[in-house]
C-alpha positions as CSV (number, residue, x, y, z in Angstrom):
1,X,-5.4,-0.1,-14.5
2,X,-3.8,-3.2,-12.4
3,X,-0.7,-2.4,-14.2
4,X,-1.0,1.5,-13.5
5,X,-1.5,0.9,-9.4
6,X,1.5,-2.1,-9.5
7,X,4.0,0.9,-11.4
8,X,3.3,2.9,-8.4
9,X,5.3,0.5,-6.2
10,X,8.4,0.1,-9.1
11,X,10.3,2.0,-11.6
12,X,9.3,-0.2,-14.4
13,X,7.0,0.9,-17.3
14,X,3.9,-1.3,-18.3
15,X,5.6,-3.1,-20.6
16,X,8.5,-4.1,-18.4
17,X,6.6,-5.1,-15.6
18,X,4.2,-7.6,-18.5
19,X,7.6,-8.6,-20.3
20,X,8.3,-10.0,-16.7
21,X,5.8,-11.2,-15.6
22,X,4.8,-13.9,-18.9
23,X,8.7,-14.3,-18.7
24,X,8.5,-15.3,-14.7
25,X,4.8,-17.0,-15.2
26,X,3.7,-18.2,-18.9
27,X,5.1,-21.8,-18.4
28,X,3.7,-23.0,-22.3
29,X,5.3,-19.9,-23.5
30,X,2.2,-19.2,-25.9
31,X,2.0,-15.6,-25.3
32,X,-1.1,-15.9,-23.0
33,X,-1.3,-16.5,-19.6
34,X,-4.3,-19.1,-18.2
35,X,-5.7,-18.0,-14.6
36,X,-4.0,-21.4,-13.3
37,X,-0.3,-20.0,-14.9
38,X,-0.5,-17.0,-13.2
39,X,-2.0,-18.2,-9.8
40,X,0.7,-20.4,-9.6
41,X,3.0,-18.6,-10.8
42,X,2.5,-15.9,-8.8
43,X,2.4,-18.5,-6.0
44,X,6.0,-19.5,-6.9
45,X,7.8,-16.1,-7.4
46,X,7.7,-14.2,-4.2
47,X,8.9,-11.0,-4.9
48,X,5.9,-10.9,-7.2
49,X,3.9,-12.2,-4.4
50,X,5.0,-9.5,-2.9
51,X,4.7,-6.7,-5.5
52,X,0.8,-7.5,-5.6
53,X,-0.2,-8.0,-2.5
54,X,1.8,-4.6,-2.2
55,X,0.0,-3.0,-4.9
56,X,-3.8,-3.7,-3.9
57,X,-5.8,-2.8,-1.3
58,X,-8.0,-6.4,-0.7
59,X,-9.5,-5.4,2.0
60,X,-13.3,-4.8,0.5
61,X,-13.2,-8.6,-1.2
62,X,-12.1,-9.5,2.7
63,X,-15.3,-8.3,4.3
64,X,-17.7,-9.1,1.5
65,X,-16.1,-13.0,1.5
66,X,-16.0,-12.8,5.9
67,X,-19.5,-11.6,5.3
68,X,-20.8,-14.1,3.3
């Protein structure tokens, strides 16, 4: 589903955009990203960056986190 709503902002297919991003982001190269690989390297790349912020609406996390 995350990949369908980030192909609505580019002309890559799902695999495309993963063959990317593990090129960009898995830095151990062992097929899996880690949540520390891909926060940083999403962190590091910033048209990624901007790709996902882009591509979801984090608006509800916002208010439940501003809420408490």
């Amino acid at each position: 589903q995350a990949i369908q709503a980030i192909n609505g902002h580019t002309n890559m297919s799902a695999e495309e955009f993963t063959n990317m991003v593990f090129q960009k982001i898995d830095v151990n190269n062992d097929g899996e990203l880690t949540l520390e690989e891909f926060i940083n390297g999403v962190e590091s790349d910033e048209d990624l960056m901007e790709l996902i912020t882009k591509s979801f609406d984090l608006s509800n996390v916002l208010k439940v986190i501003q809420s408490g």
